[in-house]
C-alpha positions as CSV (number, residue, x, y, z in Angstrom):
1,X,62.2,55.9,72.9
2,X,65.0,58.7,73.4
3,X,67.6,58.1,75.9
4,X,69.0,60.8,78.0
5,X,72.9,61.4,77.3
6,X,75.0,60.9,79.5
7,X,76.4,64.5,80.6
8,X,72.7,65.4,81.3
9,X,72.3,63.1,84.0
10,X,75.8,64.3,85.7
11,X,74.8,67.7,85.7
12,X,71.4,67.3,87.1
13,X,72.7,65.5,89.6
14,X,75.6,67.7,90.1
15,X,73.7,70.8,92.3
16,X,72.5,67.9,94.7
17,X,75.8,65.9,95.2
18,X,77.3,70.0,95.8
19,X,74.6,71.0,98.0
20,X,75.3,67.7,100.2
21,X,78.8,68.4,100.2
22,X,78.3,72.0,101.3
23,X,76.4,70.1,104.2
24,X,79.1,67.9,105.4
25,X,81.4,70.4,105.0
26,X,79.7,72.9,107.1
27,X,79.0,69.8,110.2
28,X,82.3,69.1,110.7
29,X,84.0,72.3,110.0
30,X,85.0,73.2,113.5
31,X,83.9,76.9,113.7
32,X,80.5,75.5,113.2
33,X,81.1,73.3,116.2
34,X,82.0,76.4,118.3
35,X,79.2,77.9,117.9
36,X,77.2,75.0,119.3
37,X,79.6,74.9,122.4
38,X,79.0,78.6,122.8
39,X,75.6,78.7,122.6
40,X,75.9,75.2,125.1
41,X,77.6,77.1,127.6
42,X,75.4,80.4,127.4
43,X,72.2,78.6,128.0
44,X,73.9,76.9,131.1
45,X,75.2,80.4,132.5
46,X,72.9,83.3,131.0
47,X,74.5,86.8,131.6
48,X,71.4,89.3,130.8
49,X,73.2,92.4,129.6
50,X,76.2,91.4,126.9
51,X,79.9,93.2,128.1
52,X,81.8,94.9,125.8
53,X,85.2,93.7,125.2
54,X,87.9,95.1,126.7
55,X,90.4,96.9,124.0
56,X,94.3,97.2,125.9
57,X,96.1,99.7,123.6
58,X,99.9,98.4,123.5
59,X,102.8,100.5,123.8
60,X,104.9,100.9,121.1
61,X,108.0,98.6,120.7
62,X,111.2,99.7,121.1
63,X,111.5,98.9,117.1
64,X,108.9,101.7,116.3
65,X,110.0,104.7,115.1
66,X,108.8,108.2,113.8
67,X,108.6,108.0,110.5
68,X,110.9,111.5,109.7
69,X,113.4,110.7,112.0
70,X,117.3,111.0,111.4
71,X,117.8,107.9,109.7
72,X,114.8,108.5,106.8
73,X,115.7,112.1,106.5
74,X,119.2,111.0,105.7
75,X,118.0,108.7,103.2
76,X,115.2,111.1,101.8
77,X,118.2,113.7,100.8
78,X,120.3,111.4,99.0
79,X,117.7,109.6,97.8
80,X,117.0,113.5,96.4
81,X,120.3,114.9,95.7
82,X,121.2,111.4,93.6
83,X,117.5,111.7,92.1
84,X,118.6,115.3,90.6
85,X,122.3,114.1,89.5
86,X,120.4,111.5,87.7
87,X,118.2,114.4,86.2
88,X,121.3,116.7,85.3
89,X,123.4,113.6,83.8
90,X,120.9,112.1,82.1
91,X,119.7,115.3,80.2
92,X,123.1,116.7,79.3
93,X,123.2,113.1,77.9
94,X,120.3,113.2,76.3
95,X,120.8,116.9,75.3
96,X,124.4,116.0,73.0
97,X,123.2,112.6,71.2
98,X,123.0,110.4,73.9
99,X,120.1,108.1,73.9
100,X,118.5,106.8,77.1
101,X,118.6,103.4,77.9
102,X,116.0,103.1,80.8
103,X,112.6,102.2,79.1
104,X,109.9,104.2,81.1
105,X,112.7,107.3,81.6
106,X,113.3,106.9,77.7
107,X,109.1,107.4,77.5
108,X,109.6,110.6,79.6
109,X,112.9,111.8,78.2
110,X,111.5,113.2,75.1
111,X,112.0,117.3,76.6
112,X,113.2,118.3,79.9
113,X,110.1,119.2,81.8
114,X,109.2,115.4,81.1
115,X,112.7,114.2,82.7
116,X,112.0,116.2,85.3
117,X,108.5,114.7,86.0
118,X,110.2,111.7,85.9
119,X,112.4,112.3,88.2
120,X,110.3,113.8,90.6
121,X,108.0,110.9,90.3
122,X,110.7,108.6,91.1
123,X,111.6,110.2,94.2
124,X,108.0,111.0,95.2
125,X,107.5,107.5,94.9
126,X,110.2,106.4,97.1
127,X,109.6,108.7,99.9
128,X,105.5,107.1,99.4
129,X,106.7,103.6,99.4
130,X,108.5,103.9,102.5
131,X,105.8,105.3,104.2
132,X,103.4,102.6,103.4
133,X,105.8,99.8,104.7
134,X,106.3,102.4,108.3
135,X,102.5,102.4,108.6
136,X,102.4,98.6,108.0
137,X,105.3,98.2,110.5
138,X,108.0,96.8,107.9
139,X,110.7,99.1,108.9
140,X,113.1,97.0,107.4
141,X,111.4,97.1,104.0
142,X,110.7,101.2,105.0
143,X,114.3,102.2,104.4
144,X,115.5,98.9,101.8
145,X,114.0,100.6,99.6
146,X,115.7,104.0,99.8
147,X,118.8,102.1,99.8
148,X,117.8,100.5,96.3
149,X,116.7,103.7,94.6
150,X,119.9,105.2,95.9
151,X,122.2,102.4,94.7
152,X,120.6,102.2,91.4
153,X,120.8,106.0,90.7
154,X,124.5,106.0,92.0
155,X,124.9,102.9,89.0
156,X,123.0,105.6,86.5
157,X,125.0,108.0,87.3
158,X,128.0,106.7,87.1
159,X,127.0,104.5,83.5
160,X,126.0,108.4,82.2
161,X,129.5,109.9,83.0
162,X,131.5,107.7,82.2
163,X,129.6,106.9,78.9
164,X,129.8,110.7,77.5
């Protein structure tokens, strides 16, 4: 006579000991138990015709802003005007035996109209970045990152000129 081995009985028995722990699980989990109480309390006070919930719009906070105003326009131009330093420094660079030393601009960097997709990009980018952290209301985060592109094309820039 064959016996069974011994992972065959532990997974047949596995699905049951699962499905019973899916059970327990589900009668003490306390959403479960607020159902109960709410159905409880509707059978004691039945209200024929369901209300619909009442939506209050909130002002905006003081903290809100417009997303273009003067702060974030100031940002967006040098954020641009560093952007296209960047460009010009890094392709007259590039342009007299230079070699680039970023690895995705160096992917880019191969003719002009590539550096200058790149840098595009980059400042398309930051200008889309900031607007996703104003529409998820992290206005902090909405104009850090302007002020890290910025500070790390003012470091580029000044690496490129002073490395000619």
């Amino acid at each position: 006579m064959a016996t069974k081995p011994m992972f065959s009985y532990v997974f047949s028995t596995l699905p049951r000991l699962s499905f019973s722990a899916f059970l327990v699980c589900g009668a003490l989990c306390g959403s479960s138990l607020a159902q109960e109480l709410a159905l409880a309390n509707a059978s004691v006070n039945p209200d024929p015709v369901p209300s619909a919930p009442v939506v209050q719009i909130a002002p905006p906070s003081p903290s809100e802003h417009k997303f273009w105003d003067r702060k974030n326009r100031i940002l967006f131009a040098a954020v641009t005007a560093l952007d296209a330093t960047d460009f010009a420094v890094t392709r007259t660079n590039l342009q007299s035996g230079g070699r680039e030393l970023n690895p995705i601009t160096c992917f880019f960097g191969r003719s002009t109209a590539g550096l200058a997709v790149n840098f595009a990009g980059e400042t398309a980018g930051v200008v889309g970045m900031s607007y996703f952290f104003h529409k998820t209301r992290h206005h902090k985060l909405e104009r850090i990152v302007s002020m890290v592109n910025i500070g790390g094309s003012v470091g580029a820039v000044t690496y490129g000129l002073t490395h000619r």
